[in-house]
N, C-alpha and C positions, 0 to 999 in steps of 0.2 A: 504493500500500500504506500504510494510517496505521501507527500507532503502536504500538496493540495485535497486529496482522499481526506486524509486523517482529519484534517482540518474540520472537513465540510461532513462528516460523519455524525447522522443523527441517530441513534438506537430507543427504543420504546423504556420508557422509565419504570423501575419499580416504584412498588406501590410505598408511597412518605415520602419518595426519594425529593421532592419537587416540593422547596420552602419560598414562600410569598415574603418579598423585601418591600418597607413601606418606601414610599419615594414623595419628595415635597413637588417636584413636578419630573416631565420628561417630553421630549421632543420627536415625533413619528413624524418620516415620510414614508411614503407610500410614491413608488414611479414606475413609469412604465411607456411603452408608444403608447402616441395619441391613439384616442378609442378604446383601450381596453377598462376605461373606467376607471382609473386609477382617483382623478378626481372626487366624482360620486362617492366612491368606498370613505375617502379621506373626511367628506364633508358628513357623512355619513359616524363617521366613528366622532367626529368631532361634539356632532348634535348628541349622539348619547352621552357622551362625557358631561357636557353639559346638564343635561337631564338627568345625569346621576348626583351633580351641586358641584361641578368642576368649575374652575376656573377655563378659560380655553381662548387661543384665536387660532385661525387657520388660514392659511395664504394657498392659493393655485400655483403650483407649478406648471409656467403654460412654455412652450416653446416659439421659437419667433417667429415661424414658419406655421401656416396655415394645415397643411400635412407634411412634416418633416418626413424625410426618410426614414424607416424602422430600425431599430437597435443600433441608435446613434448618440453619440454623448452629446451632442447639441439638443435630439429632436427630445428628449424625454418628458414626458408631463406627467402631473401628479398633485399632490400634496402637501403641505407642511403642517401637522397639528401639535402644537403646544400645547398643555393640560398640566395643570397643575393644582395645591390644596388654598390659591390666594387668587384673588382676580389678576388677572393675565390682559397683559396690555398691548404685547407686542409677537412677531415671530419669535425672538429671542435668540441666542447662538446657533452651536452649531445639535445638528442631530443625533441623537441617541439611540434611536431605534432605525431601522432602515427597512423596509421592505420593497425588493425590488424582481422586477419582471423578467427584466434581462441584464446581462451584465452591463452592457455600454450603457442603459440609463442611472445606472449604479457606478461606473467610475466615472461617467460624468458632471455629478452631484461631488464624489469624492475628489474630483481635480480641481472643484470649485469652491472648497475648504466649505461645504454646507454640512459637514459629519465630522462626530468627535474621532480624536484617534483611536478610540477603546470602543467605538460605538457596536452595537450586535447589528447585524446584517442576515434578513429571512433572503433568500434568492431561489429564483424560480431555478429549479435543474435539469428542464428538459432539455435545453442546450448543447448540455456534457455528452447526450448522444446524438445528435441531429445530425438525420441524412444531409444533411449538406456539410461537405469537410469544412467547408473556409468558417461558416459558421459555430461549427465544436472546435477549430483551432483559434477561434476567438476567445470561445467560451475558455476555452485552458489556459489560455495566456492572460487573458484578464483575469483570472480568479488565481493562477498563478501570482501578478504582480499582486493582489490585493492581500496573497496569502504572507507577504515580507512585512507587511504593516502587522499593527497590533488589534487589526477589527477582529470580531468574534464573528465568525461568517457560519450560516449554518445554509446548506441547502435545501430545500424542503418542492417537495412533491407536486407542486399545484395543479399544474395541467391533468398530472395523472389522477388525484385526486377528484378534480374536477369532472373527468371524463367517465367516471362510473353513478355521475347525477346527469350532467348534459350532451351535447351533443359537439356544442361550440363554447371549448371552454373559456376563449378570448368576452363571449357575453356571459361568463361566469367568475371568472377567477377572482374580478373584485371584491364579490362577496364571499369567496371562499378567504380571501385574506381580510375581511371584515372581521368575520368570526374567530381565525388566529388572533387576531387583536382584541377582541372582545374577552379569551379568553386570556392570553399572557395580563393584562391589566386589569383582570377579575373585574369585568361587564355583569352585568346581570343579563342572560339571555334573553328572558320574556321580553325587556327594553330594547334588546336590537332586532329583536322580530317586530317589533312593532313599531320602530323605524323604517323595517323592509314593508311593513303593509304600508306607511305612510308615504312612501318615498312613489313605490307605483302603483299605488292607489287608484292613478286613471287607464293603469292598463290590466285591470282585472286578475282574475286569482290563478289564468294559468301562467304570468309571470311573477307574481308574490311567490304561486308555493316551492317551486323551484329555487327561487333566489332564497327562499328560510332554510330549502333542505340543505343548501351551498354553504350559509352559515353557521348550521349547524354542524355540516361535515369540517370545515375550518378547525370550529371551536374545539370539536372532539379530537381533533389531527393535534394542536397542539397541548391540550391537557395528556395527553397521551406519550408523545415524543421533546417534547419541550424540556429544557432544566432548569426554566424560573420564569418567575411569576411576578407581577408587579401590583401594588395596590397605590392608588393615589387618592387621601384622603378627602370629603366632599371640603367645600371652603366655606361649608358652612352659611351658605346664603338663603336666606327662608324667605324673601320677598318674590312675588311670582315674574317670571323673567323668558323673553322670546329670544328665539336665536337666530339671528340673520346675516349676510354680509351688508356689507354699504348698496350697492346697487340695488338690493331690494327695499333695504331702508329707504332711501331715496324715490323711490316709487311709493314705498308707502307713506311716504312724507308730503307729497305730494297731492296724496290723496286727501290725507289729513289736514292739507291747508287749505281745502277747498275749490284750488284751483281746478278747473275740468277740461282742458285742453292742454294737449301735448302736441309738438309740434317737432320729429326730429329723421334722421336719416342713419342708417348704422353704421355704427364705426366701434371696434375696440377700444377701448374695453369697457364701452357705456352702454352700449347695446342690451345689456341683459338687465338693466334700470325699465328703458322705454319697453322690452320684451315684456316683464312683468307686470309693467303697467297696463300695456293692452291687453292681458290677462285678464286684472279685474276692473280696470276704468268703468269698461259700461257698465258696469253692476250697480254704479255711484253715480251714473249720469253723465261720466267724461267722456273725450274723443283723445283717441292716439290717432292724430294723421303722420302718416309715412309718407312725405313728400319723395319729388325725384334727385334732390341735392340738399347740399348742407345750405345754400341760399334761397334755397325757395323753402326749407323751415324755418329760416329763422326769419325770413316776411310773412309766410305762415301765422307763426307766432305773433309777431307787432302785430298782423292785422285783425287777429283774435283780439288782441290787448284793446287797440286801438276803438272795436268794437263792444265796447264792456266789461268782457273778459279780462284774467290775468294771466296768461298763458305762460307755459314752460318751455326751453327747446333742450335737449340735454343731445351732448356730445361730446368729443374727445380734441387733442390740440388742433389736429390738421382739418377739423370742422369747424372749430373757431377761428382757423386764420378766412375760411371763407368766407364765414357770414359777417363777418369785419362792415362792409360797406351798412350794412341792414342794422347793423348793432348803434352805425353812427348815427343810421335815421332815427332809431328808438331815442337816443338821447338827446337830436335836438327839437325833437315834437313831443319830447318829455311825456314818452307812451311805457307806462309799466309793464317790464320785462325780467321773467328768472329766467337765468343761462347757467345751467348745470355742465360744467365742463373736468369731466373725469378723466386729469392727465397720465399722458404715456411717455415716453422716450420719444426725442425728437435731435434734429429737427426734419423736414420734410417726413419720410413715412415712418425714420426713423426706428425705434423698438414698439411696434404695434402692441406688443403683450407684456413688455415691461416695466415697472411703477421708475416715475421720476417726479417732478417737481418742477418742471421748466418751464411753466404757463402764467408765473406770477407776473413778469416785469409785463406779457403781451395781454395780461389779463387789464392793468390799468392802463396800459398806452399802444395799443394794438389800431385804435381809431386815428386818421387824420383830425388835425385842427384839436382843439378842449372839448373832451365827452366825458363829462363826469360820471362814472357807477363806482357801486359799491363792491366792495371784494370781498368773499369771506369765505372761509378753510375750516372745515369740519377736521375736530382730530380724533375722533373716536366712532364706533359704528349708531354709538346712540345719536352723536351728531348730525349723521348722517338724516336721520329723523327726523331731527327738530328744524335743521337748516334750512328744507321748504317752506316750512310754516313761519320761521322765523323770515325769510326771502318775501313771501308776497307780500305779508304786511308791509313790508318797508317797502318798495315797488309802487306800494298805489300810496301810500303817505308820501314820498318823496317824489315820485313819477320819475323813476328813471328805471335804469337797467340792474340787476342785483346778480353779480354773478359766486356761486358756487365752487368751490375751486376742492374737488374732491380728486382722486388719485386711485391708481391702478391696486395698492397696497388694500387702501382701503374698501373697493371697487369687491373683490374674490374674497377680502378676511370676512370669517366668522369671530363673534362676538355675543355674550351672554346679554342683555341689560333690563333694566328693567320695563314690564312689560305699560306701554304707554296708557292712560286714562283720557280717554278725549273729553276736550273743554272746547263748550260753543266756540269760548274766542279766538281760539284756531281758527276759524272761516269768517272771511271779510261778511256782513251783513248785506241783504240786499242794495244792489248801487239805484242813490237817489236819482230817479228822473223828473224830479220836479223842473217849472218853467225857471228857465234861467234868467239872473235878475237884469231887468234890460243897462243897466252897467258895469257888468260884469262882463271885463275880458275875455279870449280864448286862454290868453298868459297873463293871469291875475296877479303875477308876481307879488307876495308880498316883502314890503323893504327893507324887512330883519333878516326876514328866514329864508325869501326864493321861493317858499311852497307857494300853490296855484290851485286854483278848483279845479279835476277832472270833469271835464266836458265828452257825450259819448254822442255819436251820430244817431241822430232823433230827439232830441232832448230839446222839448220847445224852446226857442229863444236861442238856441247855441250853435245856429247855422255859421261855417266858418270854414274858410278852406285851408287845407292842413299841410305843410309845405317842410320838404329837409332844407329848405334856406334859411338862408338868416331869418330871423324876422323881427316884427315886433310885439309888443302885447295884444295887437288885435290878428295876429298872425299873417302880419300882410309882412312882402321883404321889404328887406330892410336896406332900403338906399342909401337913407340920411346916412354920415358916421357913424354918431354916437350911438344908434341901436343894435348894433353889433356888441358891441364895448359893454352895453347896458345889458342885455341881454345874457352875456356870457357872464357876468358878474354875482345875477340873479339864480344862474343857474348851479352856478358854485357855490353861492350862498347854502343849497339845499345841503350839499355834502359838509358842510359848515355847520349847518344848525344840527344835521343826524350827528356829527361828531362829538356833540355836546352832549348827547344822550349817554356815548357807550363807558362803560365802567372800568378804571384803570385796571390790567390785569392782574394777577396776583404773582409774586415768586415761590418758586417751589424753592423752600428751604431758607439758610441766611439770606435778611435783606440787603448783605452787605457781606463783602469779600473778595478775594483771590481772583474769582474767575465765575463771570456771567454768561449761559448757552440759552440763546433763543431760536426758536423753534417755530415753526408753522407746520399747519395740516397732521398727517396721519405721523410725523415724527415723537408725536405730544409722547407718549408711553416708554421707546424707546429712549428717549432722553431724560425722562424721568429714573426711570429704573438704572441708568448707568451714573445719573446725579446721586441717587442714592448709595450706589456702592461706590462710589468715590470718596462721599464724604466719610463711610466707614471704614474707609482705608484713609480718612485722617488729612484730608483735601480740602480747602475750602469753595467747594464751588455750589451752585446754585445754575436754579433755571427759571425762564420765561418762554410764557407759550402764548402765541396770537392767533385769535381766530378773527379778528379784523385786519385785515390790509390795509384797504383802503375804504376812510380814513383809519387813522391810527389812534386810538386812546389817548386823552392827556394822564402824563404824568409818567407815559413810558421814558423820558431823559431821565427823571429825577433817579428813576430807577436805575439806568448805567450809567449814571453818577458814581453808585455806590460800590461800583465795584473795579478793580485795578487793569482787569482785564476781561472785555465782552468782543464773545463770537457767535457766530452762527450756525447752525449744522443744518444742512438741508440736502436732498435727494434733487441737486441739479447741479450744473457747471461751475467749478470756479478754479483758476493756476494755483498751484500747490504751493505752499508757503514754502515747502521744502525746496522746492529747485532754484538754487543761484543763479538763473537766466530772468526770472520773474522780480521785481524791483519796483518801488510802490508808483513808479511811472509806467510802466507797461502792462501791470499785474489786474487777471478782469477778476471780481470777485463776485459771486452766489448772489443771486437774486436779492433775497429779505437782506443780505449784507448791506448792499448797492442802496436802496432806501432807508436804511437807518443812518446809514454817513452821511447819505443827503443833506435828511431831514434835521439829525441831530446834531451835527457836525462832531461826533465822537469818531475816534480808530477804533470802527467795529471790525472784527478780524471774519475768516469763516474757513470752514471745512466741510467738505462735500465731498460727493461722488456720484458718479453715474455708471457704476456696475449694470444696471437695470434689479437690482433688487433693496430688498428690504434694507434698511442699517444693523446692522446687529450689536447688543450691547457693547460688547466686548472690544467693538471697535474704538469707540467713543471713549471708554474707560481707558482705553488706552493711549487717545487724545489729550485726553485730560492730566495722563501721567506727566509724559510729553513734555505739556506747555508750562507745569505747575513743578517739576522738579527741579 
């Protein structure tokens, strides 16, 4: 028997032989080629953990490619699920558990430092024999190299397994390694059978009973041949709580704010937001229109708006560079607009399927000429939620544009929270069509604040024709000078007065020290969590998190005042402080960096990257060593 053999040698356990280690969390993927489910299973094992009082998120392992090649350390998809016995904020390091289809989607997770060096690895073994030679001389060489490390690799049976329940084990094995995991992390069975009724519920019981016998056979494969056992204790949460990613949040947030028209075109990785929505929209009275481009949804949209409505468009970057022109008209006929823009890797097509951060700077200055909107960054999946209903209101109070600025991270993770209670004031109240007062403006401007009465087509008295030119208060152009001038002043004015509203943010930790990390969007968790174990390693640093852009809170200076040195961390471009060719004359820095130097005239420093994935703690902690030894 060599090496590799011995290795991967699994034997049926005696009976006691098999003792359960408690564990404070642990970290599962699941990969495979696109199609064989690997996903599903992943979201799947996720939702019971949850259901059992876990802590948990989960991120898609997607590849960049629409159909990658098979068994390629590029194309592999899958899952990441973190679970733990405390609320879980982020993906967090590296993996602990691996479960993989074939070898190439397993050493290409392992070449991309996503796996501990100790981590246990289940691996599909049908490989080792496979009528195709190039194919088993891959399988031996890759399990060979993986055999010189210190992973615990065990081979395990699936296909074979599989094929004494189905026919095509490629639409089974996911749930055959469902229930391996259900049992290594002592699941409670009945719970993930009743995930499998719940999961395909719309395709009736002759694909339920199959996929329960799949994870039943799993479960029993590994209580059987397995040499350990995992328990993770619940976290203890006894408030009633739903489990979703951002994108259905978002849809459902949506719904929740009463808006009823969606207006969008598909694009990754938003798509599965506006999918869900035309799900259940009609049920609630809404329309999902599916235009023919990202510019005819987003006039779609304004002319929903423009029409009474307060209409949605949700998309991704390269559909927001196009509806650019339509977005300008929205803000100078100061027509109430939410633009859900769930970014990806760019620029042009860019990483279609991977999370970045690079839509901040195009989010406020993408428009020709002064177009004032609002910008705001959800950083948690509850956010994802509330950020529609939070979006329209401000949209029809201020009449402009309110964009969203959600992300690919947040877009596929699952997240536990608590389960929402709807209040009337979520939905704007019927719009008054009373006769308009025969003195009253189209652009009522008022002289403090810029707000103006919304005016809707039919509205006795409020005939006026509606122009993206300059104009003036009775909406006619604006020849004179000064109307221009005046007009642009008024309009600003509104972002001026909403700014007076928002409530300085708070810092996570000392208000005062060493070193300040501020944060936008779905970073919020992962920078908390590595702020915390730094300061327990006797650091002084601290964090701040924005979920407004634009405008910016008063009283954020006072706050990097307090501290000797403030950077940024964020999931988009910026030259490495590290390289001696970079010098504070040539050196371009990270989005939210770029607007706080502006604004505040502080040396805010930053550190980023554009991997296409998530940040992991470990990185940041190690940042933090870095700049504070």
């Amino acid at each position: 028997m060599d090496k590799v053999e011995a290795l991967a040698k699994v034997s049926p356990l005696a009976a006691g032989e098999k003792k359960k280690v408690l564990l404070k969390e642990h970290i599962i993927e699941i990969v495979s080629d696109a199609g064989e489910g690997a996903q599903k299973a992943g979201q799947a094992f996720g939702a019971i953990s949850a259901k059992s009082g876990n802590g948990i998120w989960t991120v898609e392992i997607i590849p960049a490619e629409i159909q990658p090649p098979p068994r390629s350390k590029v194309g592999g998809s899958g899952n990441r699920i973190r679970i733990g016995s405390f609320y879980i904020t982020n993906a967090g390091d590296e993996a602990d558990l691996v479960v993989a289809f074939n070898e190439q989607s397993l050493l290409g997770r392992f070449e991309s430092d996503n796996m501990k060096p100790n981590a246990i690895v289940l691996l599909e073994d049908k490989w080792r024999d496979h009528a195709d030679p190039e194919i088993k001389k891959m399988y031996r060489e890759g399990l060979d190299e993986l055999s010189k490390t210190k992973l615990r690799i065990y081979e395990v049976p699936m296909e074979k397994e599989c094929l004494k329940i189905v026919q095509n084990p490629q639409r089974g094995k996911n749930m055959w390694a469902l229930g391996m995991l259900c049992s290594i992390y002592s699941r409670d069975l009945e719970a993930a059978r009743n995930e499998i009724r719940l999961t395909f519920a719309k395709k009736g019981e002759k694909v339920i009973a199959p996929n329960i016998q799949l994870l039943e056979s799993g479960y029993a494969w590994a209580e059987e041949n397995l040499d350990f056992k995992f328990e993770i204790p619940s976290a203890g949460i006894k408030d009633r709580q739903i489990v979703l990613n951002g994108n259905t949040a978002l849809a459902l947030g949506v719904v929740a704010s009463g808006m009823d028209v969606c207006a969008m075109y598909p694009i990754t990785p938003a798509t599965s937001a506006s999918h869900y929505l035309s799900e259940i929209f009609e049920h609630v009275g809404g329309v999902v229109h599916q235009a023919e481009d990202e510019i005819a949804a987003a006039a779609f949209a304004v002319g929903a708006s423009y029409a009474g409505k307060c209409a949605v468009t949700i998309t991704s970057g390269p559909g927001l560079s196009l509806k650019t022109e339509v977005l300008g008209l929205a803000s100078m006929a100061e027509i109430p607009l939410v633009v859900v823009n769930v970014q990806r890797g760019g620029p042009s097509t860019g990483l279609p399927t991977k999370v970045e951060q690079g839509d901040l700077l195009m989010s406020l200055f993408h428009t020709h000429g002064d177009a004032p909107k609002i910008v705001m960054a959800p950083a948690t999946i509850e956010d994802c939620f509330y950020a529609p209903i939070t979006a329209r209101k401000i949209a029809e109070t201020f009449r402009m544009p309110v964009y969203i600025l959600s992300d690919a991270n947040l877009a596929t993770g699952q997240q536990p929270f608590m389960k929402p209670e709807f209040k009337e004031e979520w939905v704007a109240p019927p719009f008054d069509q009373s006769p308009v007062p025969e003195d009253m403006a189209p652009y009522d401007w008022d002289e403090e604040t810029g707000l103006s009465s919304r005016i809707i087509p039919g509205q006795p008295g409020g005939m006026h024709t509606l122009t993206g030119l300059a104009h003036s208060r009775e909406s006619k152009v604006a020849y004179d000078p000064w109307i221009n001038q005046f007009a642009m002043e008024k309009r600003s004015k509104k972002l001026a007065a909403f700014q007076k509203t928002l409530q300085t943010p708070k810092v996570h930790g000392d208000k005062k020290g060493d070193l300040l990390i501020i944060g936008w969007g779905s970073t919020l968790g992962v920078i908390e969590e590595a702020v915390d174990a730094a300061c327990e390693k006797g650091y002084s640093v601290s964090s701040l998190h924005l979920k407004y852009l634009q405008p910016m809170a008063s009283g954020i200076k006072e706050i990097l005042q307090q501290f000797k040195q403030v950077m940024t961390v964020e999931i988009n471009y910026s030259d490495s402080y590290k390289d001696k060719f970079f010098d504070e004359n040539n050196r371009r820095y990270s989005n939210l960096a770029l607007l706080l130097r502006a604004r505040y005239l502080i040396d805010v420093d930053c550190w980023s990257n554009v991997f296409g994935q998530p940040i992991k703690p470990h990185s940041i902690i190690d940042m933090i060593e870095e700049r504070l030894k």
